[in-house]
One Martini backbone bead per residue (centre of mass of N, CA, C, O) as a GRO file, in nm:
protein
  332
    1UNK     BB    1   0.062   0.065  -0.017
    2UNK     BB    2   0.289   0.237  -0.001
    3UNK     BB    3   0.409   0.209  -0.271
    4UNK     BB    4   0.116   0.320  -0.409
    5UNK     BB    5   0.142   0.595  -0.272
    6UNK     BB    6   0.446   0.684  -0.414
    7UNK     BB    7   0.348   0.668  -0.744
    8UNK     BB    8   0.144   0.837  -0.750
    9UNK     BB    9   0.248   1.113  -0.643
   10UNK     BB   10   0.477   1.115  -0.851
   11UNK     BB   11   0.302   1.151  -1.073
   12UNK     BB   12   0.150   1.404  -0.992
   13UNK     BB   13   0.408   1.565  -0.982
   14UNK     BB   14   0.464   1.540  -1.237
   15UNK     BB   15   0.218   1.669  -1.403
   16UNK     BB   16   0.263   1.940  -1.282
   17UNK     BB   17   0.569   1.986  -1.482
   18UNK     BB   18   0.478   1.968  -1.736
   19UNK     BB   19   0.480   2.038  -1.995
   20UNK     BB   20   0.263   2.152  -2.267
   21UNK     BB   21   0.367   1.938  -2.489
   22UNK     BB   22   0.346   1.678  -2.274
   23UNK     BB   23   0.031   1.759  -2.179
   24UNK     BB   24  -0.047   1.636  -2.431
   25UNK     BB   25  -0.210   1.431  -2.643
   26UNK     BB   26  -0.024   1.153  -2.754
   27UNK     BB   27  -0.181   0.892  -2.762
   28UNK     BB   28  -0.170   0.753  -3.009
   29UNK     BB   29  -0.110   0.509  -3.289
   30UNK     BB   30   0.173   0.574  -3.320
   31UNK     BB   31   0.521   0.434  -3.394
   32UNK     BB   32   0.845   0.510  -3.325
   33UNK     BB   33   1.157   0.286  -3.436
   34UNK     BB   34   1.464   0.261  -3.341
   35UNK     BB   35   1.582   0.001  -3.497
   36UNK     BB   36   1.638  -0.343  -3.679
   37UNK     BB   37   1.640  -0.570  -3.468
   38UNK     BB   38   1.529  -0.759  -3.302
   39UNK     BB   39   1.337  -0.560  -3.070
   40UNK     BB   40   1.227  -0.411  -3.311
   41UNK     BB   41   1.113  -0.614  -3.478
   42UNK     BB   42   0.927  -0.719  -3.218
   43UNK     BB   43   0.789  -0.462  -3.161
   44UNK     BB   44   0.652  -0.388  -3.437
   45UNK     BB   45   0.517  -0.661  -3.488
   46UNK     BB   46   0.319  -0.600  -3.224
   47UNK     BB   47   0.198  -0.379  -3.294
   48UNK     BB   48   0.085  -0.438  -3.599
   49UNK     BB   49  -0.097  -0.703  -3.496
   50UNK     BB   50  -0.295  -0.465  -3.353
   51UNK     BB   51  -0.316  -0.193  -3.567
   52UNK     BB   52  -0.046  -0.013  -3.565
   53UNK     BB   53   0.154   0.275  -3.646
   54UNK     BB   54   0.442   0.183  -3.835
   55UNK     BB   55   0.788   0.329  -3.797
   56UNK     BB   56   1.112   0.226  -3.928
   57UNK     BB   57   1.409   0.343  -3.815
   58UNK     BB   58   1.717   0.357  -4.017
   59UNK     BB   59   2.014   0.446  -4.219
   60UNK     BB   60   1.884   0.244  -4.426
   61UNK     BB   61   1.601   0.125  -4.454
   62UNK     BB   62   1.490  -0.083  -4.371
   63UNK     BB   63   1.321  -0.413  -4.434
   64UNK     BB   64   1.143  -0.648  -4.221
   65UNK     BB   65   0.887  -0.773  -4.372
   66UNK     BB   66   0.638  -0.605  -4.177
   67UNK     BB   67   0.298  -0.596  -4.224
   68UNK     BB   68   0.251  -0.244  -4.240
   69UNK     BB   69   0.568  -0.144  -4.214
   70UNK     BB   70   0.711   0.115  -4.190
   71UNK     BB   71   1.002   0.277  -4.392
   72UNK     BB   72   1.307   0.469  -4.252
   73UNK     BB   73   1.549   0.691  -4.347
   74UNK     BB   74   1.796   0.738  -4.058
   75UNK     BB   75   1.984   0.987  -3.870
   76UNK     BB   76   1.939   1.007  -3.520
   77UNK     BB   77   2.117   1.236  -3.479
   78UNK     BB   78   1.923   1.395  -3.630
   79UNK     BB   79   1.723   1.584  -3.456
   80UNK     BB   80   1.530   1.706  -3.701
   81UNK     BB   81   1.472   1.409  -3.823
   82UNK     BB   82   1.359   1.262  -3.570
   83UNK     BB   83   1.130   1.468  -3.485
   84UNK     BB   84   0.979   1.446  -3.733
   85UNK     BB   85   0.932   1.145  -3.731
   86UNK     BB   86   0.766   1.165  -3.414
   87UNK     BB   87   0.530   1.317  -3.519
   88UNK     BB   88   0.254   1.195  -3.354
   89UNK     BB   89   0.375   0.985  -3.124
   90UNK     BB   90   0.372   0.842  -2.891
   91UNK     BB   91   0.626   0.626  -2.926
   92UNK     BB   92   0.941   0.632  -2.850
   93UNK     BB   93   1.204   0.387  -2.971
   94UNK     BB   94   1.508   0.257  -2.821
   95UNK     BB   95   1.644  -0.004  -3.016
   96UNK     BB   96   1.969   0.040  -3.057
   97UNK     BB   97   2.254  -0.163  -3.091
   98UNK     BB   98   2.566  -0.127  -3.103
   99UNK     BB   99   2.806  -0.381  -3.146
  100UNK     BB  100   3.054  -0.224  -3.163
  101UNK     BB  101   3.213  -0.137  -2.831
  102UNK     BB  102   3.432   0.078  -2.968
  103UNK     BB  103   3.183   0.277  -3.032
  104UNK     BB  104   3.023   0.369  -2.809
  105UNK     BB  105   3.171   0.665  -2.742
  106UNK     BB  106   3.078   0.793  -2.999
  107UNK     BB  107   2.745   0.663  -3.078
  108UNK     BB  108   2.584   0.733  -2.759
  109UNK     BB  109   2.568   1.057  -2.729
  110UNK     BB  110   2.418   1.164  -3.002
  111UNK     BB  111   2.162   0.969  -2.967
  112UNK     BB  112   2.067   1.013  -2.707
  113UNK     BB  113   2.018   1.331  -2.742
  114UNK     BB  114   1.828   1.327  -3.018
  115UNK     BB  115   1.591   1.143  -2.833
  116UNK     BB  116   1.517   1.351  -2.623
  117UNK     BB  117   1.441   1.578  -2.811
  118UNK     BB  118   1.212   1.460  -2.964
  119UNK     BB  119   1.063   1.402  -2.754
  120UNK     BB  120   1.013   1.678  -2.670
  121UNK     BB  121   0.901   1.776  -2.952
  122UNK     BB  122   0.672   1.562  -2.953
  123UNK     BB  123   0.572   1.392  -2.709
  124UNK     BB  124   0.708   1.114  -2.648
  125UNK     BB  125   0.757   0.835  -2.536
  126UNK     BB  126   1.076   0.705  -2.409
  127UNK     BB  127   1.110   0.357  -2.478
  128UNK     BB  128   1.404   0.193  -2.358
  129UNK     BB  129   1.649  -0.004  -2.448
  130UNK     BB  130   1.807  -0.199  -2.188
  131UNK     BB  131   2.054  -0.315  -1.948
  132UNK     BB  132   2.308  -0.450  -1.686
  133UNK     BB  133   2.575  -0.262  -1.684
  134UNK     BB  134   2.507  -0.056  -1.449
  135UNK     BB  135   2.529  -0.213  -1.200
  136UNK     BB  136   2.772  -0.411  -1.249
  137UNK     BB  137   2.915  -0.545  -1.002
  138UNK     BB  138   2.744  -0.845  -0.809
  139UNK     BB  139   2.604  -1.018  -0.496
  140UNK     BB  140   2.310  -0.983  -0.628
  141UNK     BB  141   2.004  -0.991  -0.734
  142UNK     BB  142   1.884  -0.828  -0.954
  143UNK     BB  143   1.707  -0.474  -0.882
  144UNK     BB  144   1.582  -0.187  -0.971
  145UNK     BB  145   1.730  -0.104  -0.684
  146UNK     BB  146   1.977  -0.124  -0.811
  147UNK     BB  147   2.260   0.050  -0.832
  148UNK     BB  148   2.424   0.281  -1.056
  149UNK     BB  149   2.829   0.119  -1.042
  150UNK     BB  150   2.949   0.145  -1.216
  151UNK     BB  151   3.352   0.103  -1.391
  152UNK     BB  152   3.287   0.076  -1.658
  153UNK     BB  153   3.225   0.254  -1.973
  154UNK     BB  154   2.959   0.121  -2.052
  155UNK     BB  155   2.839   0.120  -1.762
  156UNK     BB  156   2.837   0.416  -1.757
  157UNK     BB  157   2.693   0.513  -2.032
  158UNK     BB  158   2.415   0.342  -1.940
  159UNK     BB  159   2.380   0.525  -1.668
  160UNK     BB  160   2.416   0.851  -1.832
  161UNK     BB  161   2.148   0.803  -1.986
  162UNK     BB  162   1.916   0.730  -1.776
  163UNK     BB  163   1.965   0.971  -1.613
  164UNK     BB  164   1.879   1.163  -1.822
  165UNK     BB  165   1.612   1.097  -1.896
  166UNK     BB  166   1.515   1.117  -1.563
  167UNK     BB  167   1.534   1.380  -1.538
  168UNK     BB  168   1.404   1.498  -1.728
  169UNK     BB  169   1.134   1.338  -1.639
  170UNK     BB  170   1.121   1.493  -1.390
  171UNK     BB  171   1.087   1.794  -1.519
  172UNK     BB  172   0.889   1.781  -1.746
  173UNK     BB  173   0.992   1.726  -2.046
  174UNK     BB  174   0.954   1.455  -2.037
  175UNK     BB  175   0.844   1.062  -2.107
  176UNK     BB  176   1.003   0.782  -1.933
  177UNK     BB  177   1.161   0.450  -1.991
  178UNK     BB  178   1.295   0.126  -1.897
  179UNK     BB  179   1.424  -0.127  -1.990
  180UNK     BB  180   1.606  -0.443  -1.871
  181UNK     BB  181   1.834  -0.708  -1.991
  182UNK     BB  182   1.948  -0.969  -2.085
  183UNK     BB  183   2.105  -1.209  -2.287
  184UNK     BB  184   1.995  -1.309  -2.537
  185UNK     BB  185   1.721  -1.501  -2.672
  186UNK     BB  186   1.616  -1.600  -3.003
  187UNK     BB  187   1.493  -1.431  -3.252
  188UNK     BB  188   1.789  -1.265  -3.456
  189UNK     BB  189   2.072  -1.302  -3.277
  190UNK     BB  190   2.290  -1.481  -3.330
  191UNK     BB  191   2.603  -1.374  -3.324
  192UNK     BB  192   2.514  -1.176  -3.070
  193UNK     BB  193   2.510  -1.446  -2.887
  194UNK     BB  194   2.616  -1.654  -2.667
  195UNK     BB  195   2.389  -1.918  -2.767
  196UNK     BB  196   2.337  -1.861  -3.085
  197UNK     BB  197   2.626  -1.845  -3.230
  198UNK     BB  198   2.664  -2.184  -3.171
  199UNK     BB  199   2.436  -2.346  -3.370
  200UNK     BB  200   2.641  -2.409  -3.596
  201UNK     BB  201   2.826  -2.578  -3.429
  202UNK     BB  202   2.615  -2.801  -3.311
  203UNK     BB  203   2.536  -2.881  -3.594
  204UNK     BB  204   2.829  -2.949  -3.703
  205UNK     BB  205   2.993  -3.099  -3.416
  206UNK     BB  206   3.121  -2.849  -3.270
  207UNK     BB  207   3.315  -2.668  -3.070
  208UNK     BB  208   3.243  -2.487  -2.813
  209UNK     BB  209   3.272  -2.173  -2.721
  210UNK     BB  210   3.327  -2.004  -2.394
  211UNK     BB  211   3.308  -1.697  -2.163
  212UNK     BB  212   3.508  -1.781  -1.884
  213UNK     BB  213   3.226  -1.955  -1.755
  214UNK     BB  214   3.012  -2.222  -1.757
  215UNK     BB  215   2.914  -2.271  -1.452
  216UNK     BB  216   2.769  -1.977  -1.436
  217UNK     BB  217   2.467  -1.835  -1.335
  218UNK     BB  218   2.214  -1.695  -1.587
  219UNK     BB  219   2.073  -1.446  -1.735
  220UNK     BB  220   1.822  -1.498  -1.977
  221UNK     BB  221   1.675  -1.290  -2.265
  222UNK     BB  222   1.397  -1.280  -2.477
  223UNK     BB  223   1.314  -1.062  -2.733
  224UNK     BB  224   1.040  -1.065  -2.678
  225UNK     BB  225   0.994  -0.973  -2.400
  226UNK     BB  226   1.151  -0.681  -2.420
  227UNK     BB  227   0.918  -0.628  -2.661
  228UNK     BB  228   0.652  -0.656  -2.459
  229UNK     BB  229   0.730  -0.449  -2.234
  230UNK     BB  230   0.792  -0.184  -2.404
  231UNK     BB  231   0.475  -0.197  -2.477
  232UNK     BB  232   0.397  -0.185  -2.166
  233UNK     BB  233   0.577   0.055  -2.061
  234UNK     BB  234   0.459   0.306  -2.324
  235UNK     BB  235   0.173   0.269  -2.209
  236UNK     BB  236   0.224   0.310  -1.891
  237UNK     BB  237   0.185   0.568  -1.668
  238UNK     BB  238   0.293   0.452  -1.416
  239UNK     BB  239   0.590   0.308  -1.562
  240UNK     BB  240   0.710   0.630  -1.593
  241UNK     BB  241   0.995   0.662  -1.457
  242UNK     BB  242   1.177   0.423  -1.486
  243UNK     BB  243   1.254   0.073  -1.410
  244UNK     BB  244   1.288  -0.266  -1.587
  245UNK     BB  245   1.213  -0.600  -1.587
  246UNK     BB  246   1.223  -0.864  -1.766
  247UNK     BB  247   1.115  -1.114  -1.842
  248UNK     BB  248   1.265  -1.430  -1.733
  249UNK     BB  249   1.430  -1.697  -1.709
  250UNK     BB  250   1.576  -1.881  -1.546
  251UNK     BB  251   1.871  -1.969  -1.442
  252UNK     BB  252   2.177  -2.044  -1.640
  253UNK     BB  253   2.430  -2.198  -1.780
  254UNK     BB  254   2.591  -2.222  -2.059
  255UNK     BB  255   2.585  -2.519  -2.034
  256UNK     BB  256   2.305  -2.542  -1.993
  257UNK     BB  257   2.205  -2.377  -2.267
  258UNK     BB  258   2.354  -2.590  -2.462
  259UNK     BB  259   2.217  -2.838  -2.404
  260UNK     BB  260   1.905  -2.738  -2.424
  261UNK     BB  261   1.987  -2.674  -2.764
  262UNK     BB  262   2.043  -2.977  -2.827
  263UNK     BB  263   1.769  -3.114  -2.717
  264UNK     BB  264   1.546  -2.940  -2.884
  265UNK     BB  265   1.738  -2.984  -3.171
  266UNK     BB  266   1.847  -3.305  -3.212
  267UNK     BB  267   2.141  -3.249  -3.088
  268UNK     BB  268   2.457  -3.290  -3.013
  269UNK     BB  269   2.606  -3.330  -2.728
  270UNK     BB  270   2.865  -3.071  -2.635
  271UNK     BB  271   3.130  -2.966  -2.667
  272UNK     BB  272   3.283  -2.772  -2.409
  273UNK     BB  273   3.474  -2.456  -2.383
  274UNK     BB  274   3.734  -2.228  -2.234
  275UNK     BB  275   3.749  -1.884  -2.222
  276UNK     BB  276   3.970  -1.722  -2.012
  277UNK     BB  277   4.016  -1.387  -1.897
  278UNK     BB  278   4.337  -1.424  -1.954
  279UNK     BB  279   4.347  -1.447  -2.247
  280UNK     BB  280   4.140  -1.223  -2.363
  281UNK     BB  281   4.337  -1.017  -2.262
  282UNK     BB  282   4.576  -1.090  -2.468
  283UNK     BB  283   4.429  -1.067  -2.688
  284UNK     BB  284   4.317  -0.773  -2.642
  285UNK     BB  285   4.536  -0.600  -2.726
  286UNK     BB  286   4.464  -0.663  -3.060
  287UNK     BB  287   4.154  -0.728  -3.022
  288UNK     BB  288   3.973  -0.512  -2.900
  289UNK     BB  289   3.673  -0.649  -2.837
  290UNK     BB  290   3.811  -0.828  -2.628
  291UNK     BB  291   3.876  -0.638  -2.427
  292UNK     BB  292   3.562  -0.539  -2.416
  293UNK     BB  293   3.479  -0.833  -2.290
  294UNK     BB  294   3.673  -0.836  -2.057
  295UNK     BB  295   3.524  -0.579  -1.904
  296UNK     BB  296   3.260  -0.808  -1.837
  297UNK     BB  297   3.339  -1.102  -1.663
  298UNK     BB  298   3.208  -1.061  -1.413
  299UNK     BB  299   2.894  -1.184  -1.578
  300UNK     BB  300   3.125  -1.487  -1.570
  301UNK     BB  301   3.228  -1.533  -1.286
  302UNK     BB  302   2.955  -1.505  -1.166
  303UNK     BB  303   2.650  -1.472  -1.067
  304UNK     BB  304   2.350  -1.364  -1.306
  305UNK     BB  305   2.094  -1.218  -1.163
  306UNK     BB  306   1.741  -1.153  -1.268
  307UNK     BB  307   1.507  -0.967  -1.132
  308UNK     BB  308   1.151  -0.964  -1.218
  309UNK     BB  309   0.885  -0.954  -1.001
  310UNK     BB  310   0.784  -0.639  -1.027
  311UNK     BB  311   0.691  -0.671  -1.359
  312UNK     BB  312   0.528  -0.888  -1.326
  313UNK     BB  313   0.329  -0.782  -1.111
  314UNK     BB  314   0.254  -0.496  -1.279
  315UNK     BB  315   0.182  -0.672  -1.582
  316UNK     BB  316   0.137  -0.967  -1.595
  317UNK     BB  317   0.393  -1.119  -1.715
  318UNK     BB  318   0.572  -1.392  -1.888
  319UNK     BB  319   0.781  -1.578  -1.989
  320UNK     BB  320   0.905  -1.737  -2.254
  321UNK     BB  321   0.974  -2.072  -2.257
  322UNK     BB  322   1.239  -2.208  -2.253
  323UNK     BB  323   1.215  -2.401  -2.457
  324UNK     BB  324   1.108  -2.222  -2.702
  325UNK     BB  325   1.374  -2.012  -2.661
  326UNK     BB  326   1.509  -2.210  -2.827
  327UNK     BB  327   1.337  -2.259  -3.091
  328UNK     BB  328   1.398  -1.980  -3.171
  329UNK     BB  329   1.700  -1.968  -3.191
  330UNK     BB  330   1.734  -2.181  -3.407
  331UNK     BB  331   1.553  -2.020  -3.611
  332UNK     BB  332   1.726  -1.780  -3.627
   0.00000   0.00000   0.00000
């Protein structure tokens, strides 16, 4: 009861504060998507599959191949032209994902800034697909309330990411939330996903390799669910200018989640083996992406847990049955 005395307060002080801008009705049916990744893909088709206005703006105009699914040509850093973009849509999602983490430091300030302003000029709620690295390394299950602590770049940078959004939503600029989840599994992950990348080793009977310890609990996210919950918390007025995490299946280790993978697809046994931490870093010395990788070992050489308990509770959701999303996997 004091939590919901505590979220209507903080509501009703936010409407109080909001800009004019803000304050006008902007919920239509119309969902400005930047990013054609996975969750990006994921967002747009269940908006589409319900009759919603959708277009899908990325730098190169990519088409989705999802029905009824408008595609826009937009470099999202243009700050006018992401505005004219969003202008009518209720919410702006943003779905960007830059894959390559040596860039994220010149890549993710000018696009994140670009993004606040067009919420901002356009009155779009902005829904924001986050992770779990602002939290750094952790010695208990995440949750909302886990402070966010990191120190290495990445993950101080996704924390000053949502730091600005929150704040802007705090002064009544914009109307802002973040999903964050865990490493993906599902449909259209790939190459980019721990246990997705595998799928071709394990088809062809050879050897995985997995990063830094086979044997610690880690939580995945499929990537259906961080996009069901984006779309259920940019329309949830009650869930905006927080953190939420999306439903997540319970915790696998790496070994346990390609054994899964290879009886869900009855593909043969794995053999799995691990590149140590210390290996990493010598590789990374020459080659940039694995030292990026390497600051990160934090989240495989201990239990790395998402507590998901809070927003099951208040959105009703649950995560997609992991035998499933390894199905989804495989098909991906």
């Amino acid at each position: 009861m004091l939590l919901r005395w505590r979220r209507e307060t903080v509501m009703l002080e936010t409407r109080a504060v909001l800009s004019p801008s803000v304050q006008e009705d902007t919920m239509t049916d119309r969902h400005l998507v930047v990013g054609a990744g996975p969750v990006g893909r994921h967002v747009a088709q269940l908006l589409a599959a319900r009759g919603s206005e959708v277009v899908v703006a990325t730098r190169s105009g990519t088409d989705t191949g999802i029905d009824g699914v408008q595609h826009l040509a937009l470099d999202a850093t243009d700050t006018d032209a992401l505005s004219a973009a969003a202008s009518g849509s209720s919410v702006l999602y943003n779905c960007a994902n830059p894959t390559d983490y040596t860039t994220w430091s010149a890549l993710w300030p000018p696009l994140a800034a670009s993004l606040l302003t067009a919420a901002e000029r356009s009155g779009a709620v902005l829904a924001v697909t986050g992770n779990l690295y602002p939290y750094g390394p952790v010695g208990a299950p995440m949750t909302e309330s886990t402070p966010d602590t990191a120190t290495d770049t990445k993950g101080r940078l996704r924390a000053t990411m949502w730091a600005d959004a929150r704040a802007a939503h705090e002064a009544g600029r914009i109307r802002a939330v973040e999903v964050r989840g865990s490493d993906y599994v599902g449909t259209g992950v790939g190459d980019h996903g721990h246990v997705s990348r595998q799928v071709g080793t394990l088809r062809a009977g050879k050897r995985a390799w997995v990063l830094f310890d086979a044997d610690q609990p880690h939580t995945f996210t499929d990537v259906l669910d961080m996009a069901r919950l984006l779309v259920a918390a940019g329309a949830d007025e009650s869930a905006w200018g927080r953190v939420w995490h999306a439903p997540s299946a319970a915790p696998r280790t790496q070994r346990q989640a390609l054994v899964d993978l290879a009886r869900v697809g009855d593909l043969p046994e794995p053999k799995i083996s691990v590149l140590r931490p210390r290996l990493v870093r010598t590789i990374g010395a020459v080659v940039p992406m694995l030292k990026e990788l390497a600051d990160l070992s934090y989240q495989w050489t201990a239990p790395y847990v998402l507590d998901d308990a809070v927003s099951r509770a208040h959105f009703g959701l649950e995560p997609t049955p992991w035998d499933e999303s390894m199905r989804r996997t495989l098909a991906g």
